[in-house]
C-alpha positions in Angstrom: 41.1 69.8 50.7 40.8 69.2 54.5 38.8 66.7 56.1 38.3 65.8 59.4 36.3 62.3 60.2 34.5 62.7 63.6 33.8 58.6 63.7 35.4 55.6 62.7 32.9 54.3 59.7 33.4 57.7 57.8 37.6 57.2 57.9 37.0 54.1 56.4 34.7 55.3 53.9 36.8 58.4 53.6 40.1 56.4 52.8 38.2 54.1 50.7 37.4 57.3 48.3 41.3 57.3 47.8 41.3 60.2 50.0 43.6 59.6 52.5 46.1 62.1 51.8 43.3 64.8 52.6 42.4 63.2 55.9 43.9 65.7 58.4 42.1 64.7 62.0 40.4 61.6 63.5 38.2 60.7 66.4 40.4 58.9 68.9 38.5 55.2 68.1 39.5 55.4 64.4 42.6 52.7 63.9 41.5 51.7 60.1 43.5 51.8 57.9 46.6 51.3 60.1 48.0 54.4 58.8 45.5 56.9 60.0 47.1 56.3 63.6 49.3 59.3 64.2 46.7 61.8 62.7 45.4 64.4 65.6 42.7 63.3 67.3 40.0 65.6 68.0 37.8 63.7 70.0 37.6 62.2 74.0 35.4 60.1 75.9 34.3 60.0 79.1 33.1 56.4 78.6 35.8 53.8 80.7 37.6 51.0 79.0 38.9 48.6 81.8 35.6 48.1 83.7 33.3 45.9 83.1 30.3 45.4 80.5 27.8 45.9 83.2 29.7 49.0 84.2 30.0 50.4 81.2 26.1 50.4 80.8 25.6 52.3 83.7 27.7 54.9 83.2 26.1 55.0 79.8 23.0 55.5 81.1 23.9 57.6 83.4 25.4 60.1 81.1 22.2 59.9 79.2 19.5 60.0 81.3 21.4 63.5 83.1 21.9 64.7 79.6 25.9 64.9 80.2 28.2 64.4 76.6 29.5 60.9 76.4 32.1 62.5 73.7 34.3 65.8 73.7 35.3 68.0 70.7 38.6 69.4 70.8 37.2 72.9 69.2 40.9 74.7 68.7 41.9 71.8 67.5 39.8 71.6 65.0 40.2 75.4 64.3 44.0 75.0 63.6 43.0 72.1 61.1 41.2 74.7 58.9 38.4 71.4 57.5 36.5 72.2 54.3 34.7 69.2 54.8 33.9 67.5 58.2 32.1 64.2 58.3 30.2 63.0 61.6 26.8 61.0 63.0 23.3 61.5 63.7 22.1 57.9 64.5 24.1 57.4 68.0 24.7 59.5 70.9 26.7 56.5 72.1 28.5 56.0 69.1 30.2 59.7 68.6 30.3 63.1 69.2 26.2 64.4 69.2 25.2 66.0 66.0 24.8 69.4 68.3 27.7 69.2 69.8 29.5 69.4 65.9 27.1 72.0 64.8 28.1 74.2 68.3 32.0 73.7 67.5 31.3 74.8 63.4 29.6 77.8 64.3 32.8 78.6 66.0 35.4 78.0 63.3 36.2 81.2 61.1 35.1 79.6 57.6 31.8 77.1 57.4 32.8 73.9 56.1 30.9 70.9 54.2 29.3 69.2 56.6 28.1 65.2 56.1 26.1 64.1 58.6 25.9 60.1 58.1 22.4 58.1 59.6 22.6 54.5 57.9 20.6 52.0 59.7 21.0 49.5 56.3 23.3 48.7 53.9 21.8 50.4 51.4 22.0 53.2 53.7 26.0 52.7 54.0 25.9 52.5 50.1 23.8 56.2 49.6 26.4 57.5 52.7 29.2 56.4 50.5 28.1 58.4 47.3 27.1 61.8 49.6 30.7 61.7 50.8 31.9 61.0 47.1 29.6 64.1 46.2 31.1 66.4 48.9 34.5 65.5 48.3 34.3 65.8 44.3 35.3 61.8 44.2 31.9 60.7 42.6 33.4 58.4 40.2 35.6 56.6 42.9 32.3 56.4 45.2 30.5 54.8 42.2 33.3 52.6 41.9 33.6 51.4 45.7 29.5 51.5 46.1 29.5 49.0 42.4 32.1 46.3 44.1 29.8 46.5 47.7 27.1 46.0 45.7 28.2 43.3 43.6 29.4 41.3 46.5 26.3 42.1 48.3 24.1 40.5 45.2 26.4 37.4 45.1 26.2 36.5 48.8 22.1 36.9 48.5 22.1 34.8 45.5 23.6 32.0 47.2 21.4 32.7 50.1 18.1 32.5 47.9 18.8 28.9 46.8 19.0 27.5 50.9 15.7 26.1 51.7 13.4 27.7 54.3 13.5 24.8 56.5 17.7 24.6 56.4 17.4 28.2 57.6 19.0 28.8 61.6 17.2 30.5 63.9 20.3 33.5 64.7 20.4 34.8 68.4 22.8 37.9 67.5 24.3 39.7 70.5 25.7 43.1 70.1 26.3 42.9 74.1 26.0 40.6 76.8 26.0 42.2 80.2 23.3 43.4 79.7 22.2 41.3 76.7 21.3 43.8 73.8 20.3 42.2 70.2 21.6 42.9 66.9 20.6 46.4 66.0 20.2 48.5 62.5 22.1 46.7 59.8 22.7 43.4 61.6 19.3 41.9 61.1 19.5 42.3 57.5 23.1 40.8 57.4 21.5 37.7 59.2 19.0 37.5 56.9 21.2 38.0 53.7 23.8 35.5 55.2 21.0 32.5 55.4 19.4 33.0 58.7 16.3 33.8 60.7 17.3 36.8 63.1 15.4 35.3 66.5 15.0 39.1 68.2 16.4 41.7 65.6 14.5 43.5 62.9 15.8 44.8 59.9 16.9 48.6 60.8 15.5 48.9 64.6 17.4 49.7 66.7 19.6 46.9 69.5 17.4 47.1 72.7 18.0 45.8 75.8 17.0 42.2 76.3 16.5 40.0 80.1 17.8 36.4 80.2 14.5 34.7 79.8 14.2 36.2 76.7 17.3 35.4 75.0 16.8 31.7 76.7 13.5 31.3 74.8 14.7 32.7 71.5 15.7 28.7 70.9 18.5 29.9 69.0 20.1 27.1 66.6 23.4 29.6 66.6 24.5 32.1 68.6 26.8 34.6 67.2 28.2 37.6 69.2 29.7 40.9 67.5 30.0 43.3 70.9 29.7 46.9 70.1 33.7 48.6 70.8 34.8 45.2 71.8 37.3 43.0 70.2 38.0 39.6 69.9 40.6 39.2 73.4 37.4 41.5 75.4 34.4 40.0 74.3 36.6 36.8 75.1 36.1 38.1 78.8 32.4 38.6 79.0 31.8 35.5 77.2 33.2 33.3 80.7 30.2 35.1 81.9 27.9 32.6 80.0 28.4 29.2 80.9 27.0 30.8 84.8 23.9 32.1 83.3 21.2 29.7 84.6 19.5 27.3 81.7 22.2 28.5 79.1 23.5 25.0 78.5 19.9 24.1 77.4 19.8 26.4 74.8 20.3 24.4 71.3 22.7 26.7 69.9 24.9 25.7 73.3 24.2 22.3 73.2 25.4 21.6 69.5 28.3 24.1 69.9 27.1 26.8 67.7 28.3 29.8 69.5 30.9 32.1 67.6 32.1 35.4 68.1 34.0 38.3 66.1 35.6 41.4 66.4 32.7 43.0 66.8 34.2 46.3 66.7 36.0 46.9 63.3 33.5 44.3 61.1 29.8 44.8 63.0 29.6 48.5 64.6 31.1 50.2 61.7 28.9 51.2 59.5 31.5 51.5 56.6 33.0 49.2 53.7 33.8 46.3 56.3 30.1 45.5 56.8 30.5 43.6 53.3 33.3 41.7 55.2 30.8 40.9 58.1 28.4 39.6 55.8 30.5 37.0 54.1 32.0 35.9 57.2 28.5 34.9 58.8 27.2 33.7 55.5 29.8 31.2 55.5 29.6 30.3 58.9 26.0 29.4 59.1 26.1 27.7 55.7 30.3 26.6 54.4 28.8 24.7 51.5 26.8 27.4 50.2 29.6 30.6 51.1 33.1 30.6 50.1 34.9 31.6 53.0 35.9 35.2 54.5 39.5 35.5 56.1 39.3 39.3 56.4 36.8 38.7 59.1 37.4 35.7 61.2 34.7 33.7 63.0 35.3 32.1 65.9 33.8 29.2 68.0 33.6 29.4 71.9 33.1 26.1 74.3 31.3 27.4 76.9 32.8 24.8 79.2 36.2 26.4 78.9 38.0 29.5 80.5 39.0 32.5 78.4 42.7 31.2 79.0 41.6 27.4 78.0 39.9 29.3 74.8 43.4 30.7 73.9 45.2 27.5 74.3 42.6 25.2 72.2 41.7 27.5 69.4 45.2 27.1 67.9 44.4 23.4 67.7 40.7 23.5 66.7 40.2 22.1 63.2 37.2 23.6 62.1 34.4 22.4 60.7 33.5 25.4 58.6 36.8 25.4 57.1 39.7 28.0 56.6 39.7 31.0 58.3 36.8 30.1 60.9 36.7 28.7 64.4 40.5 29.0 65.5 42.0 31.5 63.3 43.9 33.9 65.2 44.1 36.8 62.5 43.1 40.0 63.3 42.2 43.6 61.0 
């Protein structure tokens, strides 16, 4: 069996079936697992990486409002690949390849494979996307299996939620973006509120909209916690010098008490895939250590606003955290 995986949540889920023998093309952000790198990538983008946030919005909504492809499929690519199966999006133009752009490219390969078109905006939504690949691919015991351990840890982290008190519960200002600001969108809300806090802008499988400063000001956040879309750890770094500029921002309680952290927001938050799980025990243990065990898979970490990107670098190595191993000046990265 051939399958091609048009996005990088569906490789994960894909390998996570035990079916990464089978995997035979890739978008060109899939890098996880490590060894997927090398397979031919079938997709481009028009969107550029070294510019900044605020440019990288315009030219997003640029491309959108004229109706131009933020993505490109390789078509004779993918014809030489022969795919039986093909697994792609619906829920993101900004995300992947359009929906309609994968259906024009099918209807010109000789044969008609399987295609699974994934929408999640929850995590039970990840969990049903997992068995419909499973399905497809004739792995419906292994999907079971991988859906059964998401699930567990999913139930444990909640337990452990449920017994925090409403009134120990922080009031979560989660950034998906910052320039401009754009709140937690889909799945994050609900992995705020699993985790043990109060999401102060997001709703449970909405979509991230765009937010002004006043707003995100007035949110009184207790904790601010940053997972940029396509970012990771060394560029959010970047736009997060932006901050401490922003008029007000050091009045902000989150900022005053030091309770801004960041992640790499690309391979634990945008991914709708196995990793979400990680993301979830990550926050739950940074917003309440003595209730969640911590998460070294994904690590947390804690930015001073006061200090340069560079002055970030050179402190975090000597940081002793106060949530404990693996947070707030651990330098390991996916």
């Amino acid at each position: 069996m051939n399958i091609v995986s048009l996005l990088p949540s569906a490789t994960e889920i894909i390998c996570s079936l035990g079916l990464r023998d089978s995997l035979v093309g890739v978008s060109h952000s899939c890098d996880f697992p490590a060894d997927v790198v090398g397979l031919p990538v079938l997709t481009s983008t028009t969107i550029p990486s070294t510019v900044s946030s605020e440019e990288i919005d315009r030219h997003v909504r640029t491309e959108l409002a004229t109706q131009d492809a933020l993505y490109t499929l390789d078509v004779e690519a993918l014809q030489r690949l022969e795919p039986d199966v093909i697994v792609a999006q619906t829920l993101c133009d900004v995300c992947a390849v359009s929906s309609g752009d994968v259906l024009s490219a099918i209807a010109r390969l000789p044969t008609r494979p399987a295609l699974v078109e994934l929408e999640p905006t929850g995590l039970n939504d990840l969990f049903s996307d997992i068995r419909r690949v499973g399905a497809t691919t004739q792995t419906d015991d292994q999907a079971d299996a991988v859906v059964a351990d998401l699930t567990a840890r999913l139930d444990a982290v909640r337990q452990r939620s449920d017994r925090i008190p409403g009134d120990q519960r922080p009031r979560v200002l989660f950034l998906e973006w910052l320039d401009p600001p754009f709140n937690g969108g889909h799945w994050n809300p609900e992995i705020v509120e699993l985790a043990g806090g109060i999401d102060c802008l997001g709703t449970p499988g909405v979509p991230a909209r765009t937010l002004d400063w006043t707003e995100v000001l007035s949110s009184s956040a207790d904790v601010v916690f940053i997972a940029c879309c396509g970012f990771d750890v060394a560029r959010t770094k970047v736009d997060l010098e932006r901050m401490a500029r922003i008029p007000h921002w050091p009045e902000l309680p989150a900022v005053r008490s030091g309770q801004l952290y960041f992640v790499d927001g690309d391979a634990f938050f945008s991914r709708p895939g196995p990793r979400l799980l990680d993301a979830l025990e990550a926050m739950a243990h940074c917003l309440h250590p003595e209730h969640h065990p911590s998460c070294d898979l994904c690590p947390v970490h804690r930015f001073d606003t006061c200090c340069t990107a560079e002055d970030q670098l050179r402190s975090e190595s000597r940081r002793s955290s106060p949530f404990g191993p693996g947070i707030a000046g651990s330098t390991r990265n996916p």
